[in-house]
C-alpha positions as CSV (number, residue, x, y, z in Angstrom):
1,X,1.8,32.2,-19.8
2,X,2.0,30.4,-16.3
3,X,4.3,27.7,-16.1
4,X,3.1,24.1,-16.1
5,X,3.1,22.3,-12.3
6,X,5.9,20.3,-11.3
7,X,4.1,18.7,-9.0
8,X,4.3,15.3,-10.7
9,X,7.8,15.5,-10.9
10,X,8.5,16.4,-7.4
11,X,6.6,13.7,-5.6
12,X,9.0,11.4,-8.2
13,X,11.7,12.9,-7.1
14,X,10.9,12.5,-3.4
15,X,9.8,9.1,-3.9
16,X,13.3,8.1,-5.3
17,X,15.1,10.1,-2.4
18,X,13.0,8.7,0.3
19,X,13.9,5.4,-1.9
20,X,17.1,5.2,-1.5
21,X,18.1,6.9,1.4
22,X,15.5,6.4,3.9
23,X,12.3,9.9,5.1
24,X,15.1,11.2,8.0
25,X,17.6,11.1,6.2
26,X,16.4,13.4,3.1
27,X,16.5,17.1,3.3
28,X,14.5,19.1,1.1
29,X,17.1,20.0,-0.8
30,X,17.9,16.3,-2.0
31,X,14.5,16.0,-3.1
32,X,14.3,19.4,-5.0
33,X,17.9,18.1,-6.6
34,X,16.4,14.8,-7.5
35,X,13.4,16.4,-8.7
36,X,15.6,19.0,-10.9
37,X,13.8,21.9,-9.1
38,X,14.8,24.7,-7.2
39,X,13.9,24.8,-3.8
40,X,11.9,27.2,-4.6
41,X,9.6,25.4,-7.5
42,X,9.6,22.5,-4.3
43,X,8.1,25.1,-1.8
44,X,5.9,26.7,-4.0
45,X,3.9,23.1,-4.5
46,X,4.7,22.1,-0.8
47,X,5.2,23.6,2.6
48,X,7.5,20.9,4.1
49,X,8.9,17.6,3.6
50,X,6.0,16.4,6.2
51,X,3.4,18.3,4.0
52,X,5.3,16.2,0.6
53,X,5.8,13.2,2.2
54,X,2.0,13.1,3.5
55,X,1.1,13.9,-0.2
56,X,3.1,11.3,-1.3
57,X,1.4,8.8,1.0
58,X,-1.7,10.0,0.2
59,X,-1.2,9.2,-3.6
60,X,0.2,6.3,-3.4
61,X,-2.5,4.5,-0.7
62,X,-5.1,6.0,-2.3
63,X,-3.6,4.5,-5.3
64,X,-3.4,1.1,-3.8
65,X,-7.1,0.8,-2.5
66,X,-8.1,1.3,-5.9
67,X,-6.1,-1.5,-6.7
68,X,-8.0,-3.3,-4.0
69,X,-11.0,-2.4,-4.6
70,X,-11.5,-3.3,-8.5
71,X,-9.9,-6.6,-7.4
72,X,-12.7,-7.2,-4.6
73,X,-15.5,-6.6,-7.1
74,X,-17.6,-9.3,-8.2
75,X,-21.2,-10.1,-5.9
76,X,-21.4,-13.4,-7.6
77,X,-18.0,-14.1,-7.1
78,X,-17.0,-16.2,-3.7
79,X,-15.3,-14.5,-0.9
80,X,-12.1,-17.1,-1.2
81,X,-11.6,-15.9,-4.5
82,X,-12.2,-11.9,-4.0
83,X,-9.8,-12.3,-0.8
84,X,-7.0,-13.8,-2.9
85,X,-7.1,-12.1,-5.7
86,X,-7.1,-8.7,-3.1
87,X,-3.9,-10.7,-1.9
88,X,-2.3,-10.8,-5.4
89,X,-3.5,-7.5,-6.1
90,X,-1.4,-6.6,-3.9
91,X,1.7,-8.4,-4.5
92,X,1.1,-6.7,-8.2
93,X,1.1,-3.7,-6.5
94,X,4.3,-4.2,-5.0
95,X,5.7,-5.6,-8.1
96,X,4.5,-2.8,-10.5
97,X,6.5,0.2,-7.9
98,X,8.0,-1.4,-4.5
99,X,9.2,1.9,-4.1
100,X,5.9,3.5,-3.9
101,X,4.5,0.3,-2.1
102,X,7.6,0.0,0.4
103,X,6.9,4.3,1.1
104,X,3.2,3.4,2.0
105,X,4.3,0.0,4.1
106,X,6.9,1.5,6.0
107,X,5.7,4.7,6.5
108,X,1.9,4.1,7.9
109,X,2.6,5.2,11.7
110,X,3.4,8.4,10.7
111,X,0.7,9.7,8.1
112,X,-2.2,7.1,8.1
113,X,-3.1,9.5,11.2
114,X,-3.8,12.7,8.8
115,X,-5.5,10.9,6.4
116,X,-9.4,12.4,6.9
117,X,-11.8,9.6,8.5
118,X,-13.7,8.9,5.3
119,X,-10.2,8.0,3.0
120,X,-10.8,4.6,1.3
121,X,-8.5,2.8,3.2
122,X,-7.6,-0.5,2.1
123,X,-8.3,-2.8,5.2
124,X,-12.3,-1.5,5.0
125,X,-12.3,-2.8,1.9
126,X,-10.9,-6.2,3.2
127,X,-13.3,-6.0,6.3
128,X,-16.2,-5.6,3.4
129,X,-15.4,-9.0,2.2
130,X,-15.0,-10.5,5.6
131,X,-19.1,-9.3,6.8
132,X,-19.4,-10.3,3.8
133,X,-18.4,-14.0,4.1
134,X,-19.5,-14.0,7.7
135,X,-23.2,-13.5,6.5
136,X,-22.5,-16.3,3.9
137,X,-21.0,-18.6,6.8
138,X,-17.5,-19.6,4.4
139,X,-15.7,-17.0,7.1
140,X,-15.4,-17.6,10.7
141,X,-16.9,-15.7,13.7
142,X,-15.0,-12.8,15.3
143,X,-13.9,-9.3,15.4
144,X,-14.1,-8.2,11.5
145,X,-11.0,-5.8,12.0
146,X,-9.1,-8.5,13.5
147,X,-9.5,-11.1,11.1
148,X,-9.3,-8.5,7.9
149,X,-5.8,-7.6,9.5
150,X,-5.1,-10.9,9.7
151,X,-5.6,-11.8,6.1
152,X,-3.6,-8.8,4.6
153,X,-0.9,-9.6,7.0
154,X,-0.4,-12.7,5.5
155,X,0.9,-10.3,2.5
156,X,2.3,-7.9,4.0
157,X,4.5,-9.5,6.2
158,X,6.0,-11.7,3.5
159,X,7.1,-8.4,2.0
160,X,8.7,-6.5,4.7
161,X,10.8,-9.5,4.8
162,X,11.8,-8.6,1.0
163,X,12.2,-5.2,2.1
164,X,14.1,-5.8,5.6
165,X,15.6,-9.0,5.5
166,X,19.0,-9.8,3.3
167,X,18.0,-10.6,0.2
168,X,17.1,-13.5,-1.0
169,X,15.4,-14.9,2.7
170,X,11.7,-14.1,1.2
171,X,10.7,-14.9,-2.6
172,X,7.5,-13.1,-3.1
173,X,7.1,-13.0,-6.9
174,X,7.3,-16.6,-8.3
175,X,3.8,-18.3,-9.0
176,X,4.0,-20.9,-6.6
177,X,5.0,-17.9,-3.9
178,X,2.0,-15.9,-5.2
179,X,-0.3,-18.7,-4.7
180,X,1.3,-19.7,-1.1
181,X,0.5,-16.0,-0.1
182,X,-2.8,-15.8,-1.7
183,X,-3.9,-19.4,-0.3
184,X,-2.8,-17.8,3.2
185,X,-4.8,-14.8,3.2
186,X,-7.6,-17.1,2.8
187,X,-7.3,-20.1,5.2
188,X,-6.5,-17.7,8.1
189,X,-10.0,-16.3,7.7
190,X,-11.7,-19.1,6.9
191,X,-14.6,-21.0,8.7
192,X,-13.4,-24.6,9.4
């Protein structure tokens, strides 16, 4: 009988690793120690810590513009509202696994590159909602990449602060936080 795949369990234990002591700083033999593999169970699923790590990025933002993407549904639904509840989305997101969520965050210059052209990343699905409210008029003129960064920046800064910054200088996950990020993501997009 073959043995069931460990997979799952690896990319958690490389998750944690990478967690707490930072991608350069794991080995493969931390991650097949937090995983409670061999080495050998680790490089029978995986190649590398690149080839792990990229799997593990994979997951996870594929994960996450999911997440995005059922909260951008809605055609009768206003832009405003699909934008900021994309924004809280995400802070949910964080808030469900910042692990998983800081791993993607931090770790985007060095595997959003081998992602394959047609991967559902999230900011097309932002840039969807800005055409979308430029047609309408409720979002103003300009470069649609620029101004769909611009609105998920207004997350995603806010939480590299939690992640970077000693703790306590950014609050993220009170209501009144959530609805100052939210608000945000919208007013920086939106037609005057």
């Amino acid at each position: 009988m073959a043995r069931p795949s460990r997979e799952a369990q690896i990319l958690a234990g490389a998750l944690a690793a990478f967690a707490e002591h930072g991608y350069d700083a794991v080995r493969v033999r931390d991650i097949a120690a937090r995983a409670e593999v061999s080495e050998g169970a680790l490089y029978s699923h995986y190649a590398s810590k690149e080839e792990l790590a990229l799997a593990l990025f994979r997951t996870h933002m594929g994960r996450y513009s999911e997440a995005l993407r059922e909260a951008a549904v809605g055609r009768d639904v206003p832009v405003a509202e699909r934008i900021k509840a994309v924004a809280l989305r995400s802070l949910d997101a964080f808030a469900e696994d910042s692990d998983a969520f800081a791993f993607v965050l931090t770790h985007q210059g060095r595997f959003i590159g081998a992602l394959p052209v047609d991967f559902p990343f999230p900011i097309r699905i932002i840039e969807a909602l800005v055409r979308k409210g430029q047609r309408d008029g409720s979002v103003r003129k300009g470069p649609v990449r620029l101004l769909a960064a611009l609105s998920i920046g207004c997350v995603l800064q806010p939480v590299r602060t939690v992640l970077e910054a000693p703790p306590g200088t950014v609050e993220v996950r009170s209501a009144k936080a959530r609805k100052i990020i939210a608000e945000g993501a919208w007013a920086v997009i939106a037609a005057a």
